[in-house]
N, C-alpha and C positions, 0 to 999 in steps of 0.2 A: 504494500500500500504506500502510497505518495504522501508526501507528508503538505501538510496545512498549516497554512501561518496561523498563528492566533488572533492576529486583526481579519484576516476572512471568518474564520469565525464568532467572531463578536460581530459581524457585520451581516452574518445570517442565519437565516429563520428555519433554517431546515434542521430540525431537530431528529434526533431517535434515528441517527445517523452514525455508522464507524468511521473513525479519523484516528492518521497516526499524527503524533504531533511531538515536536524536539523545543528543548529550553533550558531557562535555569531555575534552582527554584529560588525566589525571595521568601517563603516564610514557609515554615511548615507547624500546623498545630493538630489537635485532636484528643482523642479520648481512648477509651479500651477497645470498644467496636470500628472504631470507625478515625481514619487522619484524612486533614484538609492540607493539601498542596497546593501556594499559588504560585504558578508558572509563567515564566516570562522567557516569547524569543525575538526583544529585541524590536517587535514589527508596531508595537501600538506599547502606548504609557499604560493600559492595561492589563490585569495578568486574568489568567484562566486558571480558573477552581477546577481542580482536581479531587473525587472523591474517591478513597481510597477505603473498601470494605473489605476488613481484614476474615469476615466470613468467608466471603469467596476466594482472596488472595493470599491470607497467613497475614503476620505481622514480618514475617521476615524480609516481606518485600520491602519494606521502608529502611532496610540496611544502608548504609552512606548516603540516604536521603536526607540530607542537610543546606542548608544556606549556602547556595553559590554553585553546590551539585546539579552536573549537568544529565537531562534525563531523556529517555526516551519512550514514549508511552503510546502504545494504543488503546480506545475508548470507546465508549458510546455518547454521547450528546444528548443532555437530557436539559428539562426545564429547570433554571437554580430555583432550590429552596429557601436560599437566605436572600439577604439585601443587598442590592449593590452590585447584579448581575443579573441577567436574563437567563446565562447558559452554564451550563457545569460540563464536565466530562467526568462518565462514572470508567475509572480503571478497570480495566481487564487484562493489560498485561503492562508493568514495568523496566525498565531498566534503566543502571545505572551509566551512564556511559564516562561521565569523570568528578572522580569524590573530590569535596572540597576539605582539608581538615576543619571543622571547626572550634579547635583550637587556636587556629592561624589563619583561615579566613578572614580580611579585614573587614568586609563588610556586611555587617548584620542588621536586620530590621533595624536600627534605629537613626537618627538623625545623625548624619557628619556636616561637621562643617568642609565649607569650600576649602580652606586654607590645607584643612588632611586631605581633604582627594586630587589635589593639586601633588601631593607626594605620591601618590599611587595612580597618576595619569594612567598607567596602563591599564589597573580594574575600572578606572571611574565610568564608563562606558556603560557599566551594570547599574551605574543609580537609575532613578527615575529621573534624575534633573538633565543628567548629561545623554541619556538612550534622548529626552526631550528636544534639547538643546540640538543635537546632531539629525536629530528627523528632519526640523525646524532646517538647520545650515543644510542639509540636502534639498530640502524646497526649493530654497530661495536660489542655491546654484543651477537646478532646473526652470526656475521661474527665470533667471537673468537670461540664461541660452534661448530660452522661448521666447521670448520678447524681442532679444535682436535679430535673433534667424525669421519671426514672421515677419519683420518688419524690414528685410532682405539684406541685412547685415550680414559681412563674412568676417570668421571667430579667424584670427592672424595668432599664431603663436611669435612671441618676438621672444631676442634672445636674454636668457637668464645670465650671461658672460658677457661683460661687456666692456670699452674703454670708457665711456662717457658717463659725465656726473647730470642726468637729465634734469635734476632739483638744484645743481649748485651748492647743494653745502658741504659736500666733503663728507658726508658721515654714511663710507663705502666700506665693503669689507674685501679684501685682496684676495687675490685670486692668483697663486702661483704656486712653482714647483721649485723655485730653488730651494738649496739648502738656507734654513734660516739661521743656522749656526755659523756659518762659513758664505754668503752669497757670493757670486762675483761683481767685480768691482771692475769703476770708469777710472781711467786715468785721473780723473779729478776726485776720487775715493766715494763717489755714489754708486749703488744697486744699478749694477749694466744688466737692464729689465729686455734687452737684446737676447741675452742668452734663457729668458726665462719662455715657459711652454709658447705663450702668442708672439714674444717675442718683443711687447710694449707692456706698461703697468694694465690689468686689467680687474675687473670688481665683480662683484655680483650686483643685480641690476637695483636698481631703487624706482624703475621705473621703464615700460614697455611706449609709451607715448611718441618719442621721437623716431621710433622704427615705425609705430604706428600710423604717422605721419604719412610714411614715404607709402605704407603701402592705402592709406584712404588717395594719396593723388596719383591713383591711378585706378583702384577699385572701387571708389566712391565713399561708400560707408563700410566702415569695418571697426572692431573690438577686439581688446585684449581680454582675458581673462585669466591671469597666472602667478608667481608667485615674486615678491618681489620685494628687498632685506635694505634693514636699515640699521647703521650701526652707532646709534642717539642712543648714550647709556642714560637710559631715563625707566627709573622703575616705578610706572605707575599705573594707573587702575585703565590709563588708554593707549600705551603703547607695547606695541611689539620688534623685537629685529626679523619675524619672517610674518608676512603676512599676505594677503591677494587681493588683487587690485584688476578691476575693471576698468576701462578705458576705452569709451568710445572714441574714433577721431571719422569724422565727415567733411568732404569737402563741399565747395560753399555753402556750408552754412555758417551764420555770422552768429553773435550773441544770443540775440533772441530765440533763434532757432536751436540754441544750445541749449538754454534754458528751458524751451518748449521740451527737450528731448529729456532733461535729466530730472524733469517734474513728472513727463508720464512715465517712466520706467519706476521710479521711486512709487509711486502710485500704484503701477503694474503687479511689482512684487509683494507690496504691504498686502495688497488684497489678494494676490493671489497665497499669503501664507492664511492670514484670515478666511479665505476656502477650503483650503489641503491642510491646514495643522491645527485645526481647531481642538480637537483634544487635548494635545501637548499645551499649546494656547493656554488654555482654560487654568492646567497643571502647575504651568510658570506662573501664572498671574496670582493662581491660590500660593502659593509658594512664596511670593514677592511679600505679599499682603504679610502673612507669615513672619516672614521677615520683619519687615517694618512697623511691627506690635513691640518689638523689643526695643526701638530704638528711639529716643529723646526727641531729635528733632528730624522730621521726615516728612518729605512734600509729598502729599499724599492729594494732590492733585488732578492726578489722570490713574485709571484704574490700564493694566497692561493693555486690555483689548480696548479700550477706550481711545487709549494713547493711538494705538494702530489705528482706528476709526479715525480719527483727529484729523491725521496726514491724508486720507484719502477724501476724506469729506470738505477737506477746506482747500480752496486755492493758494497758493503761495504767493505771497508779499512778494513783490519786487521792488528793490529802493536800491539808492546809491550809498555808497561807502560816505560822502560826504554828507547825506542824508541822516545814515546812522549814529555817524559822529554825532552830530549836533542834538540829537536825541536821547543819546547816552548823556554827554556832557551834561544836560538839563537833565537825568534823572535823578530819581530821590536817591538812592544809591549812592549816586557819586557827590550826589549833593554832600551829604551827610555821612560820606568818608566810608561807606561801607563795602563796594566793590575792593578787593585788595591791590587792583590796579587801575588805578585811578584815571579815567580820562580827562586831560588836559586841554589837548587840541588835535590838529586835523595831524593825521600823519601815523598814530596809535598803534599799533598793532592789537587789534581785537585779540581779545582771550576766550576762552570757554565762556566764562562768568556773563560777558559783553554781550556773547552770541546767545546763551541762555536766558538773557533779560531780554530781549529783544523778542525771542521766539516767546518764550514763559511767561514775561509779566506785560509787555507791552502791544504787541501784537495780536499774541495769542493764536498764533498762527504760523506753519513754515512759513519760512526766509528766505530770499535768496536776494544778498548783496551784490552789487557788482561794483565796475570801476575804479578798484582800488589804487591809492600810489603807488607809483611806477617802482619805488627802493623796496618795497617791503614783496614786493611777486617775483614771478622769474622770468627769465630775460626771452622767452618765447612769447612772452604775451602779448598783443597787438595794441603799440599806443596809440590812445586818443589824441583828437586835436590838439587837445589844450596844454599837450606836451609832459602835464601831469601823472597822469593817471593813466593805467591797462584795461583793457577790455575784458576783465577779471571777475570771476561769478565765484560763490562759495555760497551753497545750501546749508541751513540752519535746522536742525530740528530738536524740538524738547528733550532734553535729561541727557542730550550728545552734543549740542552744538556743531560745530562743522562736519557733516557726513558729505558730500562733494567737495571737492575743488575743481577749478575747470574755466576756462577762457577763450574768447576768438584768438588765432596765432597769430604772429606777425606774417605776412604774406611778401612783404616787401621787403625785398634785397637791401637795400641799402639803408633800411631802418633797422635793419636785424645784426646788419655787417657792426653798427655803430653800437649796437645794443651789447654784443658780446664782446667790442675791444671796452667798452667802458665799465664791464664785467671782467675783465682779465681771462675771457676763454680765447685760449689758442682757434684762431681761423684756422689753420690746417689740418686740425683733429677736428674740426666739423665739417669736411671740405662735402662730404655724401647731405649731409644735414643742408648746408648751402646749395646745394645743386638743385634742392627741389622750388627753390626760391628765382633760380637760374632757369629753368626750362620748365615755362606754364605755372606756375605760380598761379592760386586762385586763391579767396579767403576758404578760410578751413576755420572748422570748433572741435574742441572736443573737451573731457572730462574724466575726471579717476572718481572714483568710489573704491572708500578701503571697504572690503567687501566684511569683516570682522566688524570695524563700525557697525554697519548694516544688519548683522547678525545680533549684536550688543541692544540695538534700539529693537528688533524683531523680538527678542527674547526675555527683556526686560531684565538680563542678567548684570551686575555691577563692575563684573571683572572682566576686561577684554582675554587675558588667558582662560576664561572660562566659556568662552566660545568658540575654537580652536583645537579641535583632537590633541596636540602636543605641543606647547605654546614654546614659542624662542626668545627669552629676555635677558639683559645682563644676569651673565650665571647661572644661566638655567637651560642646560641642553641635553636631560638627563635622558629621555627616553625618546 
């Protein structure tokens, strides 16, 4: 007999049916007649009652039947007697297929916190939070592929080795074979990166956009979707060193059109997890609340599925960077010294705190800024007339602040040429970059989505490594 997921079962009515079915268990209880097994494989936040009557089976059948024991069972399918289920399976034949000790099993029915299943990335997979969490992040990776391929996007893989610093700021991780005890050396006593594997310094990528480029001017529209490492020792509750980044790039489209595109996709996916994950959904949200009964002060403002309703129900703000300024500046907040970084004047680099006022208490609504000054963006971005300001868009959304960034590119040669000598990037390391500038040149848009953000705000979870099957952070590469 073929085996049956447990979510096809919870999902049908055909009762008084044989099924073989495989899992683990989460809990095992009972009495003298009779043990309850609840079984989980993994396919639904739900587990399936197993009734185990030791009349017809013995008791010996519940031998290494313990927490974490993986089982294989065939059944009958009968109507649940208790609450909290429609269907049970009555046993007719068990086995054990791998004992867990439970001595040494770390996870037993009761609550862990995140911070211990963070040490045991390998089992955490078996909770109910993290089985949630990964149903959820498999969604949404479906949701995003759906969305651009009907909308006749082609998925580009760009490369994860790369020479180029696509952000500018240096925080790359190297990528070589010399010996790092001994490397060879320049006549002038530096790293001769000649003799090393590419044969120049080379990094892992921090970004797929600049290849992505070359290939939207000539295939139209096209996205990245992959994996892509940043080396900011920053340990905090929103960064990672390996993370996945999507990245639309289209040619001519200009701002507007960029903005039109990074509002419905974000739309797209919200609702489509609020279709496909509504149980897990429901799981996280009871879980959050949970959470936030223990703690002091806690904005308890938007309920998980609320929050998700929020984004797709309401249109997004569009205003300028200048605009925001001068609205932050006049808030109460800043009035009255409470933002911790305090806006002065035009020029700011917005913070979380800035972007979350705006979306949270002002608005009340996504965001999306544009036009930012030209020091604080990066040197692709297309300026404005006014000689100030980039063609620079950044989506805001509650309890995450910045979930996009993305802008029109510079399209012109010779505003692009001046833009990287007074950036200090070598012209002849971008000579392929340059060329698309060189022959046909069109305005182009496009945009990154750290895909983990996306997940962070979908799941309602606090820690970005707690969305991420095995997270990459200063010091932490264990599994």
């Amino acid at each position: 007999m073929s085996r049956t997921r447990i979510i096809d079962i919870l999902k049908s009515d055909d009762l008084n049916k044989q099924v073989h079915i495989n899992g683990w268990v989460r809990n095992r209880r009972g009495s003298k007649n009779v043990a309850f097994i609840a079984l989980n494989d993994g396919s639904s936040i739900h587990n399936l009652q197993i009734v185990v009557d030791f009349a017809k089976l013995g008791e010996d059948v519940m031998n290494g039947v313990s927490v974490g024991a993986a089982l294989s069972i065939d059944g009958t399918l009968a109507p649940s007697q208790g609450s909290g289920q429609k269907v049970e399976l009555i046993a007719e034949k068990i086995e054990v297929l791998g004992v867990a000790d439970p001595e040494k099993y770390p996870l037993q029915p009761k609550r862990h916190s995140l911070e211990f299943l963070r040490e045991i990335a390998h089992l955490r997979f078996r909770t109910n939070t993290f089985g949630a969490v990964n149903r959820v992040r498999h969604a949404m990776i479906f949701a995003i592929h759906k969305f651009f391929n009907d909308r006749g996007f082609y998925n580009i893989h760009t490369p994860i080795i790369t020479a180029s610093d696509a952000e500018g700021a240096g925080e790359m991780f190297r990528v070589t074979t010399l010996d790092d005890r001994n490397p060879p050396l320049t006549e002038e006593g530096e790293v001769n990166y000649k003799e090393d594997f590419f044969g120049r310094p080379s990094n892992l990528t921090v970004s797929g956009q600049l290849e992505a480029e070359l290939a939207a001017l000539a295939l139209g529209q096209v996205y990245t979707f992959g994996p892509t490492f940043r080396a900011e020792n920053s340990n905090t509750t929103r960064h990672l060193s390996e993370f996945w980044m999507i990245e639309p790039e289209v040619a001519f489209n200009d701002l507007n059109d960029n903005m039109d595109l990074a509002e419905d996709m974000l739309k797209y996916v919200v609702q489509y997890a609020l279709d496909n994950c509504q149980d897990d959904l429901q799981f996280l949200s009871k879980r959050l609340q949970e959470e936030e009964k223990g703690k002091k002060e806690v904005d308890r403002s938007q309920e998980l599925i609320e929050k998700l309703n929020f984004v797709v129900d309401n249109d997004f703000v569009r205003l300028t960077y200048t605009e925001a300024i001068d609205i932050l500046r006049n808030s109460k907040p800043n009035k009255k010294k409470r933002f911790e970084y305090l806006i002065e004047g035009w020029g700011a680099d917005l913070q979380s705190e800035h972007e979350r006022y705006l979306v949270e208490k002002h608005f009340k609504k996504p965001v999306i800024l544009t036009d930012y000054p030209k020091e604080i963006k990066a040197f692709y971005m297309r300026m404005n007339e006014d000689g100030k300001t980039v063609r620079a868009m950044d989506i805001l959304f509650p309890g995450i602040g910045e979930i996009i960034g993305g802008s029109q590119r510079e399209e012109r040669l010779d505003v692009l040429l001046e833009k990287i000598h007074e950036m200090g990037i070598p012209e002849e390391e971008m000579w392929w970059f340059l060329d698309t500038r060189r022959f046909g040149t069109v305005p182009h848009s496009g945009f990154g989505l750290g895909f983990e953000r996306l997940i962070l705000f979908v799941t309602g979870m606090g820690n970005i490594r707690d969305v991420i099957p095995f997270p990459r952070a200063p010091k932490q590469a264990e599994f």
